[in-house]
N, C-alpha and C positions, 0 to 999 in steps of 0.2 A: 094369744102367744105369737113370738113371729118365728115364721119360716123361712128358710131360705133354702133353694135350689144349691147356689152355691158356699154361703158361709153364715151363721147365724153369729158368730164371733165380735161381728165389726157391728152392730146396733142392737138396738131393744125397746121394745115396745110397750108404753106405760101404759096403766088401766085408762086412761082418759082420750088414746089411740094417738099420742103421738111416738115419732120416732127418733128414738136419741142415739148417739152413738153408745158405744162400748171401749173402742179402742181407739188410740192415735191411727188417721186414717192418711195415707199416703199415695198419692196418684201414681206414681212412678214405679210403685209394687203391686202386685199382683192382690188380689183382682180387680184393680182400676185401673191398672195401665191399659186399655185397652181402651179411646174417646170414640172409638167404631159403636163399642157395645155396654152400654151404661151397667151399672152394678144391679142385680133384680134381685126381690124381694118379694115372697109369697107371703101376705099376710091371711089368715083367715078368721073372721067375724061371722059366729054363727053359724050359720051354713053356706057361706060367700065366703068363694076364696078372691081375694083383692090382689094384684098384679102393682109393683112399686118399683118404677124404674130408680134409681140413683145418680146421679150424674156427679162425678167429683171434679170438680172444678180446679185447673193448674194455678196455683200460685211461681213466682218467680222465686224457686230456692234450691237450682241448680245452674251451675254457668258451663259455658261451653270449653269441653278438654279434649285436649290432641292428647293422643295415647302416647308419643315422643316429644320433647321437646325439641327436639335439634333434629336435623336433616341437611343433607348436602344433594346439590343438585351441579351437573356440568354441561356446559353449554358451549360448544365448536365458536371459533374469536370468527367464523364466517356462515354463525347461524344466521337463520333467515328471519327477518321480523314475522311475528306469527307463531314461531316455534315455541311450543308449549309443553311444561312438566307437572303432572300429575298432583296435587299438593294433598299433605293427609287427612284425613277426617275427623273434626272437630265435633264429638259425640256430644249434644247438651238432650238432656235425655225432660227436660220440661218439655209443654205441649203449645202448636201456637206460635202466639209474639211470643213464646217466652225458650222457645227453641234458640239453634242456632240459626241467624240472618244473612250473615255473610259474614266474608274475610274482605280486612285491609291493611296494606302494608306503612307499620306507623315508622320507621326509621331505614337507612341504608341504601335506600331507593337512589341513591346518584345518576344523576341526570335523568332522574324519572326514566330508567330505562327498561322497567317492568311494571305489569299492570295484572291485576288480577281478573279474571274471567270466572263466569258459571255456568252449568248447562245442567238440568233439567233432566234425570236421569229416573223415571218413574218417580218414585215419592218423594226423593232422595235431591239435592243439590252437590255436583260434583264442581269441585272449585281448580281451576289450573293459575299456574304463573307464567302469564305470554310475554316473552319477547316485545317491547315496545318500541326502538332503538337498537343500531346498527351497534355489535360490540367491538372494543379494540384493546388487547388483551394488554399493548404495550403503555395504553394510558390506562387502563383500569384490570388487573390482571384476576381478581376480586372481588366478591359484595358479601355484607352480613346484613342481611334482610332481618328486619322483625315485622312479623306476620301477627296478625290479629282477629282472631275469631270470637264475634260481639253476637247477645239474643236482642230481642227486639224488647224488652224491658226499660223503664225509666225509675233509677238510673239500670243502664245495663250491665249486665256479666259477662268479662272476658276471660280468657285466656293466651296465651303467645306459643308463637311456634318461630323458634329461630333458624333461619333459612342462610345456611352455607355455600356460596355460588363459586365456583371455579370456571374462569372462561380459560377454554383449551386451546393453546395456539395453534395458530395457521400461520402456515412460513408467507408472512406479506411482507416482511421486511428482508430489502437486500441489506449486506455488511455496508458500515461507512467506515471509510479509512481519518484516524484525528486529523491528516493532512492529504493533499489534493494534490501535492506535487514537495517530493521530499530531496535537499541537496543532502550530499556529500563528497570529502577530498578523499583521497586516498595514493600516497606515495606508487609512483609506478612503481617502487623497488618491493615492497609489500609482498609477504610472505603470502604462499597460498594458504586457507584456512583463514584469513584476518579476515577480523568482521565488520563490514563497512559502517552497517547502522540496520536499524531495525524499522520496521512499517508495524504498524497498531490500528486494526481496525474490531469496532465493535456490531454484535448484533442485536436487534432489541428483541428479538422473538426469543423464546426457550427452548431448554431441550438441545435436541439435534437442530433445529431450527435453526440455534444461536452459535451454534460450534462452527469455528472457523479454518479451512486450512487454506494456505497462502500456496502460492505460485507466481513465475512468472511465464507473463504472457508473450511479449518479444522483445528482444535486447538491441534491436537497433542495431545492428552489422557489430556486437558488441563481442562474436562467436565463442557467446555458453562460456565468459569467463566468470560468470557469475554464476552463483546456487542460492536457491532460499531455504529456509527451513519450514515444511510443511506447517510445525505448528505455532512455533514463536515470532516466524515473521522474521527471522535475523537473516541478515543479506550477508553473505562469506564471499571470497575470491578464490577460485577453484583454477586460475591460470594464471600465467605471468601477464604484467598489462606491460606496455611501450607507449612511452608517449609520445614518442617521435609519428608513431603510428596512427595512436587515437588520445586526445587529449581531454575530451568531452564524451560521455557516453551514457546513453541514455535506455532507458529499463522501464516497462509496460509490469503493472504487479498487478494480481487478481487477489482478491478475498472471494474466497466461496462458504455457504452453509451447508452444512448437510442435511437441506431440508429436502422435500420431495414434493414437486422439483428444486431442483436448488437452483438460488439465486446469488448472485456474482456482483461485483462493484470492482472496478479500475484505479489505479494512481497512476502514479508517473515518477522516475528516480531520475534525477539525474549526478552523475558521478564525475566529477572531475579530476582529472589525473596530474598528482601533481612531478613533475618533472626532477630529475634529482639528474645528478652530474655524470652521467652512464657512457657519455658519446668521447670519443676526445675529435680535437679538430680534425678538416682531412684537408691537406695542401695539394693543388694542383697547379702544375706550372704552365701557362700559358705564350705558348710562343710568338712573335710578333709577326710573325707569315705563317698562314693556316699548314703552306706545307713544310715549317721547319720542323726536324725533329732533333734541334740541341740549338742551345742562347749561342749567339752570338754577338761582333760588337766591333765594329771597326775601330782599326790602332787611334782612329787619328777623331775617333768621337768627343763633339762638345761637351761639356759640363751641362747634367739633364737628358740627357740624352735617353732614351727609354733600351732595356734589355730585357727584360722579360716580365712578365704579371703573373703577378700568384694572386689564387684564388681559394681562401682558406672561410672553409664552411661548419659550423659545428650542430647536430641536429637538436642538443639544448634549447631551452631558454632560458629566458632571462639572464644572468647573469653567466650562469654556466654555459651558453652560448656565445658568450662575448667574448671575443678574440685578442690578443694581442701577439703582435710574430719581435722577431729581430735576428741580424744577421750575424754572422761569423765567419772569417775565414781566415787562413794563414798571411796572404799574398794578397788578399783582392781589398782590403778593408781602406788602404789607400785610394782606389779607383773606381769604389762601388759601393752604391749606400742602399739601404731602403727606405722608401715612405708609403706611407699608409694615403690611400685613395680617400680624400674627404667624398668626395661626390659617391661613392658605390661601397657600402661599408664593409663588404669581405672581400675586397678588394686591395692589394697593394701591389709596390711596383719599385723592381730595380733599377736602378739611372745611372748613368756614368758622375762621378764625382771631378775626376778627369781622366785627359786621356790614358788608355792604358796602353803605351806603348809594345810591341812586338819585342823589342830589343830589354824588354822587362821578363817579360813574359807570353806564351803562345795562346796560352788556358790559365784559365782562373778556377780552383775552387769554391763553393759559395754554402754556405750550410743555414736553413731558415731553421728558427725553431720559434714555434705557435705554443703558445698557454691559455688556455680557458681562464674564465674568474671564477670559475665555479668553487664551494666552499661546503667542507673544510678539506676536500680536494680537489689539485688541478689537476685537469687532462693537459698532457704533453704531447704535440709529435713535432716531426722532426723529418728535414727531407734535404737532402744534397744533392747538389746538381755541377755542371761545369760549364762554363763562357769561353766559348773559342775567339781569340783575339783576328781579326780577318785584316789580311795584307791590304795596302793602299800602296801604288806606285810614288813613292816619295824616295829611293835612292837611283843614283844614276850607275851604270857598269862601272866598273873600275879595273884597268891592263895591271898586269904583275909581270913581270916589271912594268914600268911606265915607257920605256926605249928598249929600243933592241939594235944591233950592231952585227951586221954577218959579211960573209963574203963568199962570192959565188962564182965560178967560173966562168969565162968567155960565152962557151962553145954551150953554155947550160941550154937544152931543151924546153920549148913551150911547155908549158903544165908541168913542171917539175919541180915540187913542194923544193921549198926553200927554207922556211921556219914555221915553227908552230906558237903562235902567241895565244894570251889564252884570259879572259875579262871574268868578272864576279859582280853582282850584284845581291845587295842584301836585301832584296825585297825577296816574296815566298811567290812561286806559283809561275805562273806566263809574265 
């Protein structure tokens, strides 16, 4: 008969003394899962009890299972090569080659940037995912690993384990602005609040990383007529501009992230102001001796003859700084013209046309009036002044009467007025 210690179930022993089974016999169930300690058998013959060890032998008809299929794993875009995550345990519950051997990673491996490692952890093989390659989260932000856990069998039994990798960023990238240096015009007359134009800069990192607010950094003596808007980047005009003042004006802009620390990037704006018709001309009369203070012009001046310079400036340009004067007067328009200075171009000049005699007149009226070209309005002014006519000795005395006829006594005493006769001269002055 057979005996057994532990189970008489699983075999039987036939009159002839061999040992047959009884039952489908399976190593991975109890009582053969154990390859420490073979399955025994007390047989007894007679009066000999016989000792039968068993040994069940693995066949390959279990393959290796990860308790999850999927897992996610994250890894800092400034880990360190070497840095290693845990990976799960591929239970293959046969004995041997016919165990689990290892893991390998059959797809998603981009730039072979991971490798799989093992270590020896008593009876056991603990498998990690190392860091092979330096990450950069803004070329690869991402990986879907498939993992593979093979027995040493031919052919062998697998299973997969899908591995989700997230690389976390790190603020390494500064903002880039789409341009390096940005124009625009903008009419000096320009309400406050108008919006010049816009700066666009992007970041590649995530997150707070990637979020950008704008500033400017310095205006170039431009005094803070400009504002940005922290988050769109729009450039406004927060003062009156002059372009007589400033024509050209130039602006420092920052992009910053709010990484930690955060990192910055520069442009450059520059803003041109354009001119519109705001000034009118201003005339100054210039006299032909430093110390006169009114035109003059002697009676008996050539034809040409210089009377005074005006100096007519308009703080415009282009067009709307360009001058043209012309004169007017009651009285003078016979004896006095103006022309325009070709050699000095705000420049013109009054000249005797002919003489302006005394015996016409003493003073002259003269009235300049200056127009811009500016469009589609001109600037006016307007300025009047007076030309004293200056005496020349050119008449002689002349007696009233021209004779005189008296009669005077004998006896008349020395020094004893006699008549009073009495001369005229029409020249003015000594």
């Amino acid at each position: 008969a057979v005996v057994s210690t532990q189970s008489t179930g699983y075999f039987a022993l036939s009159s002839d003394g061999r040992i047959t089974t009884k039952a489908r016999i399976d190593r991975e169930s109890e009582p053969f899962n154990d390859p420490e300690n073979p399955y025994e058998l007390k047989v007894r013959h007679s009066q000999t009890l016989i000792q039968v060890l068993i040994n069940v032998i693995d066949i390959n008809d279990n393959k290796p299972l990860f308790q999850y299929k999927q897992t996610t794993f994250t890894f800092r875009e400034n880990a360190m090569i070497g840095d290693e995550k845990t990976l799960p345990e591929a239970v293959d519950i046969d004995y041997g080659i016919n165990s689990t051997q290892g893991y390998r990673i059959v797809s998603g491996n981009t730039r072979n940037t991971f490798e799989i490692v093992s270590f020896k952890a008593g009876s056991r093989k603990v498998y990690y995912l190392r860091l092979k390659r330096g990450l950069d989260r803004e070329q690869t932000s991402e990986f879907d690993l498939v993992i593979e856990a093979y027995d040493g069998a031919y052919p062998a039994k697998k299973d997969t384990l899908e591995v989700h990798i997230i690389v976390e960023d790190e603020n390494d990238c500064s903002p880039e602005f789409n341009q390096t240096h940005y124009y625009a015009d903008v009419r000096e007359d320009a309400n406050i609040g108008h919006k010049i134009l816009t700066v666009r800069a992007t970041d590649n990192d995530s997150g707070e990383n990637s979020q950008i607010v704008y500033s400017i950094g310095r205006d170039f003596y431009a005094d803070n007529k400009f504002m940005i808007n922290r988050q769109t980047g729009d450039i406004t005009l927060q003062d009156k501009l002059d372009y007589e003042e400033e024509s050209e004006i130039f602006l420092e802009v920052k992009a910053t992230d709010r990484g930690s620390p955060a990192r910055s990037t520069k442009a450059y704006v520059t803003i041109r102001v354009i001119d519109v018709n705001d000034n009118q001309p201003v005339i100054e009369i210039i006299y032909n001796s430093a110390s006169d203070t009114e035109a003059r012009v002697d009676e008996d001046a050539l034809k040409g003859s210089p009377v005074v310079s005006i100096r007519v400036t308009d703080a415009d340009d282009g067009e709307a700084g360009r001058v043209t004067c012309e004169m007017d007067s009651e009285n003078g328009m016979e004896f006095f013209v103006l022309v325009h200075n070709d050699d000095i171009m705000d420049m013109w000049n009054v000249r005797v046309r002919k003489p302006p005699h005394r015996n016409i007149a003493t003073e002259f009226t003269l009235s300049i009036t200056c127009r811009d070209n500016g469009s589609p309005e001109q600037k006016i002014s307007f300025m009047t002044f007076k030309v004293k006519v200056m005496d020349i000795n050119d008449h002689y005395p002349i007696f009233e009467p021209v004779s005189y006829s008296i009669s005077i006594p004998e006896n008349t005493s020395p020094g004893t007025d006699i008549i009073s006769v009495s001369a005229t001269d029409a020249d003015d002055g000594e």
